[in-house]
Backbone as CSV, one residue per row, in Angstrom:
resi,resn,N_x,N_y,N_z,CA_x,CA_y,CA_z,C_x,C_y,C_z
1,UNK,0.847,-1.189,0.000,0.000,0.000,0.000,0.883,1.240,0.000
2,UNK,0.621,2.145,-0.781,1.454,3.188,-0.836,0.787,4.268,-0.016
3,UNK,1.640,5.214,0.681,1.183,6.479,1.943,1.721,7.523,1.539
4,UNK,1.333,8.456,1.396,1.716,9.686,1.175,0.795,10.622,2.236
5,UNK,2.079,11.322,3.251,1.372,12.153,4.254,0.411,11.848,4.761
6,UNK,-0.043,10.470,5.144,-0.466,9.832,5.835,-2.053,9.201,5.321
7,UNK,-1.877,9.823,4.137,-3.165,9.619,3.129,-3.367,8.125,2.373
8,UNK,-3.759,7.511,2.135,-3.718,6.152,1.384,-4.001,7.023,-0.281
9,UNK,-2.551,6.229,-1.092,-3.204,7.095,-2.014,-3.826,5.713,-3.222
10,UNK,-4.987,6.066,-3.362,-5.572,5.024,-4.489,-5.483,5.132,-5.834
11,UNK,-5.186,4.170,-6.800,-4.917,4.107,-7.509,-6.576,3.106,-8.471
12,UNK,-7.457,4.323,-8.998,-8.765,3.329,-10.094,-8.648,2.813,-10.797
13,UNK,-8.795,1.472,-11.239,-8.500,0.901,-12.719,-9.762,0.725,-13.406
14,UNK,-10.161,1.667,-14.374,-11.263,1.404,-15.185,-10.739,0.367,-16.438
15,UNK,-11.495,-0.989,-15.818,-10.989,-1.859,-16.624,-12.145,-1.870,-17.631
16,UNK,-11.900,-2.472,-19.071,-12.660,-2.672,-20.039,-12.451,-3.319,-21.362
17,UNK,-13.701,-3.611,-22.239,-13.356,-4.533,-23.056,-14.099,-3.885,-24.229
18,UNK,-13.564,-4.015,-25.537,-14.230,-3.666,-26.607,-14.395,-5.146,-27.691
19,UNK,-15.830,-5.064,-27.727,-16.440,-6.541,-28.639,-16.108,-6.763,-29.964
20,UNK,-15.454,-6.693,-30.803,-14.777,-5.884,-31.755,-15.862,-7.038,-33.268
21,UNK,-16.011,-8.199,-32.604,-16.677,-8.837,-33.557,-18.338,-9.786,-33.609
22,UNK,-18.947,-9.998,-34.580,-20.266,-10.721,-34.106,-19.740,-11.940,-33.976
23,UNK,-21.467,-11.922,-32.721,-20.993,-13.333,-32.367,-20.675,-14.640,-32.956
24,UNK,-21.227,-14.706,-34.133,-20.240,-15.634,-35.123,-18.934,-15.745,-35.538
25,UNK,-18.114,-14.458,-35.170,-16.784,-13.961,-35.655,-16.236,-13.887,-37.233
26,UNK,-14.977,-14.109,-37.198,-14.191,-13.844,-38.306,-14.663,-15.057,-39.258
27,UNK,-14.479,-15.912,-38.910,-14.627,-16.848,-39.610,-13.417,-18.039,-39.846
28,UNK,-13.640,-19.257,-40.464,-12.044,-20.287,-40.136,-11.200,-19.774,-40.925
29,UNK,-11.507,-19.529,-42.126,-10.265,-18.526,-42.754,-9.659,-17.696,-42.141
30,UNK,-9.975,-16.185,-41.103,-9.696,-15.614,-40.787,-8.586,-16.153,-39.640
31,UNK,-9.044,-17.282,-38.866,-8.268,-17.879,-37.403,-7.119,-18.259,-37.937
32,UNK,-7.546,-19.454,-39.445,-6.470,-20.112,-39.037,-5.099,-19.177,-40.368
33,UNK,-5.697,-18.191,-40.900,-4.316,-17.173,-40.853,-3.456,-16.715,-40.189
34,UNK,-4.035,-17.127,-38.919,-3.399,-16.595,-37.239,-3.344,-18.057,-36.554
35,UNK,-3.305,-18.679,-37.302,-3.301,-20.198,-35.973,-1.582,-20.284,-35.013
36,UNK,-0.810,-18.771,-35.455,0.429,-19.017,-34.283,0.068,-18.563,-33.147
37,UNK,-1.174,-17.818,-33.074,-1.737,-16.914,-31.875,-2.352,-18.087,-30.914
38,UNK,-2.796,-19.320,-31.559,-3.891,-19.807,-30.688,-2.658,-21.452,-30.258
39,UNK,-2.957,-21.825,-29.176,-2.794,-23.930,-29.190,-3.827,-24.580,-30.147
40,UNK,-2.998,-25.265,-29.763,-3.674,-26.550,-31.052,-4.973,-27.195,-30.829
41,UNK,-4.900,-26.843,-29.289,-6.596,-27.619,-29.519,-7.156,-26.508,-29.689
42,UNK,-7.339,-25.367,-29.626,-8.245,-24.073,-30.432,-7.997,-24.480,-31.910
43,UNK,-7.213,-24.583,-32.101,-7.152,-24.499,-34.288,-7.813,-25.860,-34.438
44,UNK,-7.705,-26.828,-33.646,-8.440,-28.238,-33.970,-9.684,-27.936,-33.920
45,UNK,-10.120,-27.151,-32.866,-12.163,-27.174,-32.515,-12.445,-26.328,-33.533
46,UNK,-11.596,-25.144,-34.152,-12.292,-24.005,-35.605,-12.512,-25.084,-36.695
47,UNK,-11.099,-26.446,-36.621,-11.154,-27.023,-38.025,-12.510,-28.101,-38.009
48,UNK,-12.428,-28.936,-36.664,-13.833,-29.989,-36.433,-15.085,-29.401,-36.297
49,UNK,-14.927,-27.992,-35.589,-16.637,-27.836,-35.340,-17.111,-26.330,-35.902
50,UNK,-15.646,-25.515,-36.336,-16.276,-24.399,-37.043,-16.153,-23.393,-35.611
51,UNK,-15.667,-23.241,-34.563,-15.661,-23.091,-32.973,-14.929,-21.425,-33.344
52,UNK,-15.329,-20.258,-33.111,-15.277,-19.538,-32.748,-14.424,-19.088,-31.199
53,UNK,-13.140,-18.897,-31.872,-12.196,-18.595,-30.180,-11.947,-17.151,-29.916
54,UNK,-13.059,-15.806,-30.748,-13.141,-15.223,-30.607,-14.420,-14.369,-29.480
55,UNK,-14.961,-15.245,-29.822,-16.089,-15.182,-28.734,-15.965,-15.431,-27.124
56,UNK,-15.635,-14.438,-26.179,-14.945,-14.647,-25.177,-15.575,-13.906,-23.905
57,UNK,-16.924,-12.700,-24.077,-17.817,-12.405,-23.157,-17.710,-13.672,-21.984
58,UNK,-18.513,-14.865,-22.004,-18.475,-15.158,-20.844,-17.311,-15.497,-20.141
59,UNK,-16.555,-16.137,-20.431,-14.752,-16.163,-19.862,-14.366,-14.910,-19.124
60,UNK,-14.496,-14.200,-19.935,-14.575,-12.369,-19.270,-15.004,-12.380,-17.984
61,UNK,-16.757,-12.383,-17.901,-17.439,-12.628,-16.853,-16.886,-13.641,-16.038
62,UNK,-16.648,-14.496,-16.128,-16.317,-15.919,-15.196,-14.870,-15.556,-14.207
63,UNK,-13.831,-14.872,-15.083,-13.015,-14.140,-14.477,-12.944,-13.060,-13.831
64,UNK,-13.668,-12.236,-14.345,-13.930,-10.951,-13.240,-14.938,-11.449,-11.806
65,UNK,-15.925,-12.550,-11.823,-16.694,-12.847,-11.209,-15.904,-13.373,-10.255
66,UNK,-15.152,-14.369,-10.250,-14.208,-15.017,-9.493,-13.430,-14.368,-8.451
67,UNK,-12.931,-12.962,-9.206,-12.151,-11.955,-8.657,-13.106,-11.057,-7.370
68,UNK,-14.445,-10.401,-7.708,-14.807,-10.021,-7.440,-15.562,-8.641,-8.085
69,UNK,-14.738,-8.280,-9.188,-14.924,-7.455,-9.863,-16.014,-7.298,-11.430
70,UNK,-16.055,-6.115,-11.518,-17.063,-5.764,-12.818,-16.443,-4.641,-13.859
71,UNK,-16.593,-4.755,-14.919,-15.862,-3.744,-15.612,-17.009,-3.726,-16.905
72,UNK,-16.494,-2.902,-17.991,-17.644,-2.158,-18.702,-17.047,-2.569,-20.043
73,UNK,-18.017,-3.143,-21.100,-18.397,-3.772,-22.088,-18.944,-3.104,-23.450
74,UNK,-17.896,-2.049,-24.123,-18.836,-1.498,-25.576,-18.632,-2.680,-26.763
75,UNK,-20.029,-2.616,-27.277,-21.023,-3.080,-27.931,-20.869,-2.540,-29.368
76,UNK,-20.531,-2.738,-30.754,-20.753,-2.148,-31.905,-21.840,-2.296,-32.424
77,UNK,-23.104,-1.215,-32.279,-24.364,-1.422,-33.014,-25.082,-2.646,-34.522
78,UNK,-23.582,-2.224,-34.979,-23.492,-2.919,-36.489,-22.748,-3.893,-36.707
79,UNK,-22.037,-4.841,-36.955,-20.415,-5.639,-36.961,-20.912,-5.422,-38.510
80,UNK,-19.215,-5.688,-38.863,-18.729,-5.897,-40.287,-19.527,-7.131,-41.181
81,UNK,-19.686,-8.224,-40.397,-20.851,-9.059,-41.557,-22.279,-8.834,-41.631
82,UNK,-22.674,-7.850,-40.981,-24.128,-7.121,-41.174,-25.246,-7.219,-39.898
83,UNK,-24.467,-8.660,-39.133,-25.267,-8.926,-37.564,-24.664,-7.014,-36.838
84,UNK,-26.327,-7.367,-35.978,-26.026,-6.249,-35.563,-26.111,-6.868,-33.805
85,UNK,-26.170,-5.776,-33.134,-25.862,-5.639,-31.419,-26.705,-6.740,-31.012
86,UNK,-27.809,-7.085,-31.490,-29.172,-8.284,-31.216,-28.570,-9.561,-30.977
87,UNK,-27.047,-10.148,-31.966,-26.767,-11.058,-31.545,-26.322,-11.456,-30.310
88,UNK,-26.123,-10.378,-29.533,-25.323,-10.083,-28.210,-26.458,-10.306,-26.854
89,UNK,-27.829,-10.302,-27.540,-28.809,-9.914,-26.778,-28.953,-10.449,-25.255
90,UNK,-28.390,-12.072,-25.456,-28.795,-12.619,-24.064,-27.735,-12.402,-23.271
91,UNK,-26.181,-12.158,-23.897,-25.451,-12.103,-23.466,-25.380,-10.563,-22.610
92,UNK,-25.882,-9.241,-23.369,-26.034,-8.097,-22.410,-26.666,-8.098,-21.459
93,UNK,-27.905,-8.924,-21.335,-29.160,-8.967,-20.594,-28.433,-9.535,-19.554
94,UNK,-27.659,-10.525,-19.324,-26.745,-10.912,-18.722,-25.737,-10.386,-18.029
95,UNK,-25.132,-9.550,-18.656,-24.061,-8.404,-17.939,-24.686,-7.376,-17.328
96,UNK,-26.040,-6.708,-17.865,-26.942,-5.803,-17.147,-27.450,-5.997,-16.010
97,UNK,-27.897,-7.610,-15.827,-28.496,-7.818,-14.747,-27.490,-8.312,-13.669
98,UNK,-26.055,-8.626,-13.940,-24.943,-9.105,-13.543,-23.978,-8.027,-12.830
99,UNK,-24.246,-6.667,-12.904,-23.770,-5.097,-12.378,-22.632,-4.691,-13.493
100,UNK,-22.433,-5.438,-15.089,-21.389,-4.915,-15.618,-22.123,-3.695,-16.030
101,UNK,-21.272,-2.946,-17.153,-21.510,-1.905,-17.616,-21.681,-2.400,-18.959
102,UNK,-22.748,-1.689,-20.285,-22.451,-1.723,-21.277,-22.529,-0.278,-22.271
103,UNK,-21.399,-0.036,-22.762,-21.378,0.885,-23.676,-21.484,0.946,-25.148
104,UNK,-20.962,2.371,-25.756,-21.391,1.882,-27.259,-19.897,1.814,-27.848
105,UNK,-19.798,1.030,-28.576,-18.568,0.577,-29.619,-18.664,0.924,-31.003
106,UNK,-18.520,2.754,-31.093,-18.903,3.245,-32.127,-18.506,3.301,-33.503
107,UNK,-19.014,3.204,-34.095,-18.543,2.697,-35.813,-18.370,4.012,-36.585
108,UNK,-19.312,5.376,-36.288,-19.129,6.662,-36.963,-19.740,7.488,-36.146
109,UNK,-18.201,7.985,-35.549,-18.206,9.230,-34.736,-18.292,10.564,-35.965
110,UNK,-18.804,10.662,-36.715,-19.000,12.109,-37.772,-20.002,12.706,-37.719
111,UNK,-20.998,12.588,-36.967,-21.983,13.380,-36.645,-22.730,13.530,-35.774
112,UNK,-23.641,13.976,-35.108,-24.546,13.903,-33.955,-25.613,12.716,-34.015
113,UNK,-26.204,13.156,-35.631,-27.257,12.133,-35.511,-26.489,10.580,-35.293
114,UNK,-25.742,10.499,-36.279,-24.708,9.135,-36.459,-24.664,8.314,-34.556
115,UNK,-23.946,9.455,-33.395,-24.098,9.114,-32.777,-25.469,9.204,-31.525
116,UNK,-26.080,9.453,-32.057,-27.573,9.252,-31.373,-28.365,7.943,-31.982
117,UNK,-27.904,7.657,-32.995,-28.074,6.767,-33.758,-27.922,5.051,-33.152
118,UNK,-26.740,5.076,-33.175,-25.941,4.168,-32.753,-25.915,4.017,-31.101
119,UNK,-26.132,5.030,-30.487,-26.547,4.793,-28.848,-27.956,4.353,-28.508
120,UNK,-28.721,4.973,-29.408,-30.187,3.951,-29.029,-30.235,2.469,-29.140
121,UNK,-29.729,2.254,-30.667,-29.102,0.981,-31.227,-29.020,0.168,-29.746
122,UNK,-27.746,0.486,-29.245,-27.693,-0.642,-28.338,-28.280,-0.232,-26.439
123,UNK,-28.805,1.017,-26.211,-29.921,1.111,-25.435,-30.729,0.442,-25.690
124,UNK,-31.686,-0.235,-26.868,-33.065,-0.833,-26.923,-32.813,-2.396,-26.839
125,UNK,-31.331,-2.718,-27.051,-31.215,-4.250,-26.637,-30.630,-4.422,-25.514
126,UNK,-29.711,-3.634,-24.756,-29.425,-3.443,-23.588,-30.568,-3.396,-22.664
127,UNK,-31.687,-2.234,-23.010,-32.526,-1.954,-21.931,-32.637,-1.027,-20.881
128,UNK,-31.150,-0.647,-20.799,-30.692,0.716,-19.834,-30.271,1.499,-20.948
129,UNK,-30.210,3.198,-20.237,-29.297,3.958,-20.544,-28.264,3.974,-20.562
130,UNK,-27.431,3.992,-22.057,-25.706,4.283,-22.116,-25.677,5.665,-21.988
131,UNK,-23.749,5.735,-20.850,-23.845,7.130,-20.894,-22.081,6.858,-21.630
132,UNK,-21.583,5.728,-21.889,-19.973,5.633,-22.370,-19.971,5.098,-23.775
133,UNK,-18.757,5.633,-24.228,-18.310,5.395,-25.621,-16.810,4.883,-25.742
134,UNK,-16.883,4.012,-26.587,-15.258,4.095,-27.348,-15.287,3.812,-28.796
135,UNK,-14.800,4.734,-29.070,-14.897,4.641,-30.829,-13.869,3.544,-31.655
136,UNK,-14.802,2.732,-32.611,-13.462,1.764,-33.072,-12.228,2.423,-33.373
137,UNK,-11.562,1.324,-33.352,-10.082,1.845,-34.329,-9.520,3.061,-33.794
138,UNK,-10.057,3.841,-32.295,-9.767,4.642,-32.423,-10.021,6.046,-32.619
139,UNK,-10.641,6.319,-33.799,-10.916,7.118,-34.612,-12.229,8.223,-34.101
140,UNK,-10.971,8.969,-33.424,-11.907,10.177,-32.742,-10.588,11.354,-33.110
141,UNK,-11.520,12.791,-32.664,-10.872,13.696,-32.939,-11.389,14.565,-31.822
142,UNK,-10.555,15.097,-31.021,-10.921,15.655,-29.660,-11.329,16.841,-29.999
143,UNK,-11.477,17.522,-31.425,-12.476,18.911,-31.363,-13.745,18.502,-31.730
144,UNK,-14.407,17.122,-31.689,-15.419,16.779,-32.173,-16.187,16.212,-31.271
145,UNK,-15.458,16.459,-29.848,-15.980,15.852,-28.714,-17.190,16.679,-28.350
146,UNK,-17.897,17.831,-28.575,-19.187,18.877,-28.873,-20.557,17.576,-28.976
147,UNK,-19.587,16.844,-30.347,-21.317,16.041,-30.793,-21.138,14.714,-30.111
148,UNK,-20.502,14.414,-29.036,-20.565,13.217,-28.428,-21.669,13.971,-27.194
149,UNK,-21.607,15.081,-26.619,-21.919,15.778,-25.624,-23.533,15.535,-26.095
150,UNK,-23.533,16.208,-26.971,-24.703,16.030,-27.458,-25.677,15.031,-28.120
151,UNK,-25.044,14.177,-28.218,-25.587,13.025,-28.459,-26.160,12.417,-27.103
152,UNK,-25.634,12.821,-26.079,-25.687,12.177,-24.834,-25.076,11.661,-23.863
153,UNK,-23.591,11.653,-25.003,-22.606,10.778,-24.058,-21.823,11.311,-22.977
154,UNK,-21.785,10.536,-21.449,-21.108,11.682,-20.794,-19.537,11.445,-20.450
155,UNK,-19.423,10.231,-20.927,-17.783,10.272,-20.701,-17.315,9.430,-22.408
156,UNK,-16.147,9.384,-22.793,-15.330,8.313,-23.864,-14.272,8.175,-23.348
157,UNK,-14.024,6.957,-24.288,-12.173,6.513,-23.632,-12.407,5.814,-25.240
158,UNK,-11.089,7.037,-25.914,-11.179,6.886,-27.062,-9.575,7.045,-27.292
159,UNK,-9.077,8.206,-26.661,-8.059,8.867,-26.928,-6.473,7.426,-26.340
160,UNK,-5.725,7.831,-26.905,-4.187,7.396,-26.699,-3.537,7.800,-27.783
161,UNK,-2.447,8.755,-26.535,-0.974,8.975,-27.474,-0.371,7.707,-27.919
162,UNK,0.473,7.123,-26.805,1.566,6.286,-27.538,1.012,4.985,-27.307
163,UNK,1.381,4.437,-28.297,1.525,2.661,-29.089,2.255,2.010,-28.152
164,UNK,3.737,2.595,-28.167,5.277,1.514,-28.117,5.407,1.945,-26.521
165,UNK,4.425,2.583,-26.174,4.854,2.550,-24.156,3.768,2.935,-23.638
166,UNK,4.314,2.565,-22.464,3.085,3.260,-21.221,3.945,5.003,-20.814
167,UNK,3.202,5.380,-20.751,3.422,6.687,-20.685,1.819,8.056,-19.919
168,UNK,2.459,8.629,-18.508,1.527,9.426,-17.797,0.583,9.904,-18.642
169,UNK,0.852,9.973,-20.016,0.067,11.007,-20.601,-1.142,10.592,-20.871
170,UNK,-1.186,8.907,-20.822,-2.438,8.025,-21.078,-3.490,7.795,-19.919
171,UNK,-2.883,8.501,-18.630,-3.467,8.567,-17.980,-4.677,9.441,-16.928
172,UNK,-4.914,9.056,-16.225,-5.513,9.936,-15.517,-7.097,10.431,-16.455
173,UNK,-7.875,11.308,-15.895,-8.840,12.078,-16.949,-9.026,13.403,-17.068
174,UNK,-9.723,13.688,-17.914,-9.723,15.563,-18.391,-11.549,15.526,-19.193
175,UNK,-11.961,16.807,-19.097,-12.925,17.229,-19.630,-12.287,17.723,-21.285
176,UNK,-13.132,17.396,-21.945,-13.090,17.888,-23.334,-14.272,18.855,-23.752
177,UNK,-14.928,19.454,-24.244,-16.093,19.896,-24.614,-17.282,19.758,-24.013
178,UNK,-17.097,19.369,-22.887,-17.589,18.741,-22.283,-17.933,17.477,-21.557
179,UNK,-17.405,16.940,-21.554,-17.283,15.248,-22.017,-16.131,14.763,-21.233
180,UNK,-16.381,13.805,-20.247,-15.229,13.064,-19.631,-14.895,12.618,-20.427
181,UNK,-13.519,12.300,-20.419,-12.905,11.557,-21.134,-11.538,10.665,-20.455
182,UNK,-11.633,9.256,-20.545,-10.322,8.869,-20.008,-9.264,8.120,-21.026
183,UNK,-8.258,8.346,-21.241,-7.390,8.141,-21.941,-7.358,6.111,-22.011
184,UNK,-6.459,5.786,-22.887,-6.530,3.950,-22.364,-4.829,4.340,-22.284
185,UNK,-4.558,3.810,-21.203,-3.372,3.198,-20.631,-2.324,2.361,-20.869
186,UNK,-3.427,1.307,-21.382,-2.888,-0.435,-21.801,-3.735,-0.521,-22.770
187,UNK,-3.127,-0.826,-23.405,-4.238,-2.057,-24.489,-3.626,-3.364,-24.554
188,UNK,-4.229,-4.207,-24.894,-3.804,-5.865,-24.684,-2.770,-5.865,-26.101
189,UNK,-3.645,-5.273,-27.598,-3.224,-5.706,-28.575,-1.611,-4.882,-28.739
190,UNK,-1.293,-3.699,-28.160,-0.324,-2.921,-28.086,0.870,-3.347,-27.544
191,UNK,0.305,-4.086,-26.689,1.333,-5.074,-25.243,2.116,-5.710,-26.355
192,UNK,1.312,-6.509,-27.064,1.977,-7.664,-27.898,2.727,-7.384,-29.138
193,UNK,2.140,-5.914,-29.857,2.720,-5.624,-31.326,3.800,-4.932,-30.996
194,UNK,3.419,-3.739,-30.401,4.269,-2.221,-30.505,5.219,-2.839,-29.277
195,UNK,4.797,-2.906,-28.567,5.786,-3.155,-27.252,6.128,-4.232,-27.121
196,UNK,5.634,-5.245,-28.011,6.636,-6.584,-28.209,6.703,-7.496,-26.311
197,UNK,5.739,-7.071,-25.798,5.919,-7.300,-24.417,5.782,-9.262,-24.700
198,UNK,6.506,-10.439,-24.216,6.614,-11.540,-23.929,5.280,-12.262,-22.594
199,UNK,4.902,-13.378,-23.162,3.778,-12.828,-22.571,4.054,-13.192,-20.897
200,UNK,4.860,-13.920,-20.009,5.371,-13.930,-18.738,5.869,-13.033,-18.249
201,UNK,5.660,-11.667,-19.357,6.182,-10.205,-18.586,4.679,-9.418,-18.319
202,UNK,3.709,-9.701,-18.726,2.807,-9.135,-18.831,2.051,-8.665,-17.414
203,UNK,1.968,-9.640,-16.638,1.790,-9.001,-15.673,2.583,-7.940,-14.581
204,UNK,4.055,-8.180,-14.977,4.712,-7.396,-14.347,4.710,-6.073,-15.155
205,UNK,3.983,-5.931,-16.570,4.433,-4.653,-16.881,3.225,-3.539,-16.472
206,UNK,1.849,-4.188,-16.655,0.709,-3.665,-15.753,1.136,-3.640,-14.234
207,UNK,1.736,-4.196,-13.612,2.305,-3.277,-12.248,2.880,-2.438,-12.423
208,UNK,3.708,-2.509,-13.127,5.118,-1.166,-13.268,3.936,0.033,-13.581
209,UNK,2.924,-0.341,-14.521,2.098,1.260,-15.247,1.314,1.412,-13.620
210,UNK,1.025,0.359,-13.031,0.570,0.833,-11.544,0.828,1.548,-10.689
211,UNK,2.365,1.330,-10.655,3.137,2.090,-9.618,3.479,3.373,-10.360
212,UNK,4.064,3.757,-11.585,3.972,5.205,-12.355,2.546,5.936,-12.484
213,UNK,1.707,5.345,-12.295,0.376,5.743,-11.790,0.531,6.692,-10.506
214,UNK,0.627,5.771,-9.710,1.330,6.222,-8.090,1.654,7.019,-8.180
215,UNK,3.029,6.683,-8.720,3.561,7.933,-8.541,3.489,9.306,-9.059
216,UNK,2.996,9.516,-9.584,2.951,10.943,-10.413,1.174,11.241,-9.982
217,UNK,0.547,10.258,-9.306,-1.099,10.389,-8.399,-1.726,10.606,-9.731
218,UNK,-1.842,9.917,-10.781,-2.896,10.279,-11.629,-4.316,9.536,-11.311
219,UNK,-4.644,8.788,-10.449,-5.800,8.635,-10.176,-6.478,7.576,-10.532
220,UNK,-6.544,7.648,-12.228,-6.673,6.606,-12.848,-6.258,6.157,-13.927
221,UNK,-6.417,5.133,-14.199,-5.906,3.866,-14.813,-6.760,3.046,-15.879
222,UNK,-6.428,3.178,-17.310,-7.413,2.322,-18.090,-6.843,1.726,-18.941
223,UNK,-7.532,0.191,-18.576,-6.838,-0.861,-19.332,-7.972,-1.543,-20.348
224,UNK,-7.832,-1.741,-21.636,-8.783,-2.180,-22.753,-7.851,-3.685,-22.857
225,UNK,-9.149,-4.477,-22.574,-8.517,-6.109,-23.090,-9.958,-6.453,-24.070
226,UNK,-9.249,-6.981,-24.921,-10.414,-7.226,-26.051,-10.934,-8.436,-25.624
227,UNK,-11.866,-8.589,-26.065,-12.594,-10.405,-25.647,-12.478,-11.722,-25.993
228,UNK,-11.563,-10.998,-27.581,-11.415,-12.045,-28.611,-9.802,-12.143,-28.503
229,UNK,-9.393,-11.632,-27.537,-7.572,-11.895,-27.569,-7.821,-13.274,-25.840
230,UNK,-8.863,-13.653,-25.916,-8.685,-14.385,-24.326,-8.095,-15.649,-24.514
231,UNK,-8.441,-16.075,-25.600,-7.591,-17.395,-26.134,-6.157,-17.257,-26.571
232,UNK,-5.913,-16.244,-27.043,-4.847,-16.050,-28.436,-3.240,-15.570,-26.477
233,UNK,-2.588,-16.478,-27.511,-1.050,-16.251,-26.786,-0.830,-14.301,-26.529
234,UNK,-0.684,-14.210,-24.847,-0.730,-13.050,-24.616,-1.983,-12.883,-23.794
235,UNK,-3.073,-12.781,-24.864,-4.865,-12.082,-24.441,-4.705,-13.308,-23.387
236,UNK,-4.454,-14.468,-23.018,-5.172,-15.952,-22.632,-4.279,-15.417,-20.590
237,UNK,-3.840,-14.119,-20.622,-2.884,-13.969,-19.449,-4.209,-12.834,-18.399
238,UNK,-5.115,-12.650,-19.189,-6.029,-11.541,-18.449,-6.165,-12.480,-17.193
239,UNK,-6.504,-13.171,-16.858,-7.063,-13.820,-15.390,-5.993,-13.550,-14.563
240,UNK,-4.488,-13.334,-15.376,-3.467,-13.459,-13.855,-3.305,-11.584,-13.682
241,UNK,-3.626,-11.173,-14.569,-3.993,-10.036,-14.661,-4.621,-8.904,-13.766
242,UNK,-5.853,-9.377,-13.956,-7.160,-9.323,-12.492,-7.054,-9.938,-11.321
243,UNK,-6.136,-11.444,-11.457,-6.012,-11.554,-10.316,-5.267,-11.094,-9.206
244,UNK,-4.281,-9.936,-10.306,-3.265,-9.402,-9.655,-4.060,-7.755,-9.246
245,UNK,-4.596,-7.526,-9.965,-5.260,-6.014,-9.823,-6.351,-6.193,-8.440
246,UNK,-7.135,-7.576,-8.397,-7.857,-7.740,-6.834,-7.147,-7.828,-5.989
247,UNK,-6.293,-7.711,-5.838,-4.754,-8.451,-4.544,-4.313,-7.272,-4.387
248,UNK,-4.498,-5.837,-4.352,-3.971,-4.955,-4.527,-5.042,-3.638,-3.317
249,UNK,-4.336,-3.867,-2.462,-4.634,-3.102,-1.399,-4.688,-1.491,-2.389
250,UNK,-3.975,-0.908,-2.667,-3.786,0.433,-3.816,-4.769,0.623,-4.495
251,UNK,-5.355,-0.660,-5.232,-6.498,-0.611,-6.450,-7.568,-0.914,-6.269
252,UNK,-8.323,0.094,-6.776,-9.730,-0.662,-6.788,-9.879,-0.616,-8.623
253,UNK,-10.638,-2.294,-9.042,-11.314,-1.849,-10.089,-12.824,-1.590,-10.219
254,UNK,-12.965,-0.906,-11.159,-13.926,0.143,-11.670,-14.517,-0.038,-12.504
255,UNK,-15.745,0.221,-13.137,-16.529,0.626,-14.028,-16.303,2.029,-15.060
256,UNK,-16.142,2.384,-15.957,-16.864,3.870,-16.308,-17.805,4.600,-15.454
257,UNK,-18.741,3.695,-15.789,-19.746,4.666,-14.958,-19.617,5.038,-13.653
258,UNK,-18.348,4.092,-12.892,-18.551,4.451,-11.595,-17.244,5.629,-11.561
259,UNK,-16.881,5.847,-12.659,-15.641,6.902,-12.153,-16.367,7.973,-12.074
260,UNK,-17.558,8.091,-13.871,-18.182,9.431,-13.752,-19.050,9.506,-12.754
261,UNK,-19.351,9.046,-11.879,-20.391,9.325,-10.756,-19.336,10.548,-9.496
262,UNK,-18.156,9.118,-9.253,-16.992,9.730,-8.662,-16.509,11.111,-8.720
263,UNK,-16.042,11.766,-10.237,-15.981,12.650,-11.058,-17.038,13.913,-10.681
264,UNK,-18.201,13.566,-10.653,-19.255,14.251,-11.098,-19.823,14.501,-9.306
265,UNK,-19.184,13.941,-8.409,-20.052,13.809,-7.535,-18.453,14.833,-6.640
266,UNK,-17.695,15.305,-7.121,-16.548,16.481,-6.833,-15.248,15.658,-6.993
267,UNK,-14.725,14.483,-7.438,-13.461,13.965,-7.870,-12.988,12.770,-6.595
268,UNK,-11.915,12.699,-6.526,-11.180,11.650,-5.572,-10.453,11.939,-4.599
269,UNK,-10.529,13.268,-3.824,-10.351,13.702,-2.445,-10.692,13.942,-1.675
């Protein structure tokens, strides 16, 4: 536990996951272009039964459940083979009634309507109000944060500087146009490309961004693990992950929504 002037200082991890594909996925072509990512009995069950090792929501759940924890879930209204958020249906109904969070996993941040659009989308299969966003790929532009405001949304975690490190700047949060916004920290897929991280370092390198957290008191902490990396060499390390982030007198993990409440309700002092 870290003390500063006699204060406990905490360290939030808004943990989270972006669904990136329908629940049918890529497809066996797509896996086994990548069959160095997966073991052999994953590439055996795509080749015998057609098995989808991208599909990884409940594993998610089963691990955070175990831990103790809940973290927050955007949803892409549309996927790339034309299924839309509906295939997800029992599975949100599930995380809703389960205390996760679900957000929107936006496909076109270019306009207001676009995103009013796409937030009802997965409000009417969800069932609750979304108030979080993360835009695919990325692909936001922080003077355009006006029509997220207005669309409704009250926080995103869209933004990251650097690829090839962890670096303060990914951290912590700031108002944009209105609009919380928290930077991502970690990403799973970044760990493995840009930063070449091995995957028996992985948990030690999410401590290290813990303790530079600490130290410099940014507050919080956001880590994006995709759903469909839970199998694949690397993604398959999230459980020691969480299990290391519950063990952590310093950390609590978090929701979105529960930071902006935090946030909104005068900050973390």
């Amino acid at each position: 536990m870290c003390i500063r002037d006699s204060f406990i200082i905490m360290l939030y991890v808004f943990l989270s996951h972006d669904v990136d594909w329908s629940r049918r996925g890529p497809g066996v072509g797509h896996v086994l272009a990548r069959c160095d990512r997966f073991e052999g009995w994953v590439v055996e069950r795509v080749l015998r039964e057609g098995f989808n090792p991208y599909f990884n929501v409940p594993d998610v759940m089963d691990v955070e459940e175990g831990f103790g924890v809940r973290s927050t879930f955007f949803f892409r209204p549309v996927y790339d083979d034309g299924l839309d958020v509906s295939c997800y249906g029992d599975v949100i109904r599930d995380l809703v009634s389960g205390g996760w969070e679900v957000g929107v996993h936006v496909n076109d941040a270019s306009s207001v309507e676009s995103l009013v659009n796409e937030k009802r989308v997965v409000e009417g299969v969800s069932g609750v109000g979304v108030v979080g966003c993360r835009v695919h790929y990325l692909r936001v532009c922080v003077d355009d944060y006006w029509m997220f405001r207005e669309a409704g949304f009250r926080y995103d975690s869209s933004l990251k500087v650097f690829r090839d490190r962890i670096d303060v700047a990914d951290m912590g949060y700031r108002f944009i146009h209105g609009v919380l916004v928290f930077p991502i920290t970690i990403m799973d897929a970044y760990l493995f490309t840009y930063m070449r991280v091995p995957e028996d370092r992985v948990v030690r390198v999410v401590e290290g961004a813990i303790d530079l957290a600490l130290r410099h008191d940014k507050k919080v902490l956001t880590i994006l693990w995709h759903d469909c990396s839970l199998k694949m060499r690397g993604g398959r390390m999230y459980g020691r992950v969480v299990e290391m982030l519950a063990s952590r007198d310093d950390v609590r993990v978090v929701r979105g929504v529960d930071l902006l409440r935090i946030v909104e309700a005068g900050g973390f002092d």
